[in-house]
N, C-alpha and C positions, 0 to 999 in steps of 0.2 A: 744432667740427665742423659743417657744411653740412649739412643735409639736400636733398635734390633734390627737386623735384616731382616727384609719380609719377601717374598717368595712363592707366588703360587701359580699353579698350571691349570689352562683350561682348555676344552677341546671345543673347536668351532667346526661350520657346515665343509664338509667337501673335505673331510681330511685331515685338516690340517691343526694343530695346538699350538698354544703363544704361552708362555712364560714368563709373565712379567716380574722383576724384581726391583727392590728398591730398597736401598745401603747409603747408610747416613757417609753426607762427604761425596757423594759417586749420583751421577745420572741415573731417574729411571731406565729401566733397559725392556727389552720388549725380545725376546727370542723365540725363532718360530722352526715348528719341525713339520714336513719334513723339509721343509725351505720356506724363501720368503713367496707367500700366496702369489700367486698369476692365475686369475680371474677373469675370463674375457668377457662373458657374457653378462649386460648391465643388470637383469634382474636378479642374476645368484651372486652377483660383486654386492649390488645391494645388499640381498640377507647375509650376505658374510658381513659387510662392514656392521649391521646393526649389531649382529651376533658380536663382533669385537669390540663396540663400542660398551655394549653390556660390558663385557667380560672387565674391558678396563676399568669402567667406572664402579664397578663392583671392587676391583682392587682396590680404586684409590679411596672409595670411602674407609677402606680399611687402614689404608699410609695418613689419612686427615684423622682419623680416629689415635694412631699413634701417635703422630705428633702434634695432636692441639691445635692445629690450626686448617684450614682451608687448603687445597688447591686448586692452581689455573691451568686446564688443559687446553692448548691451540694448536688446532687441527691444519694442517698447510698443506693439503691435499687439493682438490679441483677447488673447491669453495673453502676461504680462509673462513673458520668459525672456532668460536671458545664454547668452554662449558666450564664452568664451577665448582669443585666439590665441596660443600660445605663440612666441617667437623662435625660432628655428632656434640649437641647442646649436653651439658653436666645437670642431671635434677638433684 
């Protein structure tokens, strides 16, 4: 089985858009324009990160959707934390 490159752009608060892709063989990658976000102030670093947080786990139900199976995301930012994505069950 093939997997496809997948590919998609989203615009988060203050500016800035992330590009996440993901190519069978090769590391998720996460590209951000117009640079890597610098956020000082904690309550709008907050809505940015939720905003990213969506954006990514919105991707990745799409890459668990392609490939059948689940992924593990862990976060190693201030607080180490996972999250899950589960595949989409087959009716």
């Amino acid at each position: 089985m093939t997997v496809p490159t997948l590919e998609r752009d989203y615009s988060l608060p203050h500016g800035y858009s992330v590009t996440f892709s993901s190519n069978p063989g090769r590391p998720f990658e996460a590209r951000w324009s117009p640079d890597v976000p610098r956020i000082r102030k904690p309550r709008q670093q907050h809505k940015f990160m939720e905003a990213y947080r969506a954006a990514r786990r919105e991707f990745l139900n799409e890459v668990a959707a392609i490939i059948g199976g689940n992924v593990l995301v862990i976060d190693t930012d201030e607080h180490l934390t996972s999250e899950t994505i589960l595949a989409p069950t087959k009716h």
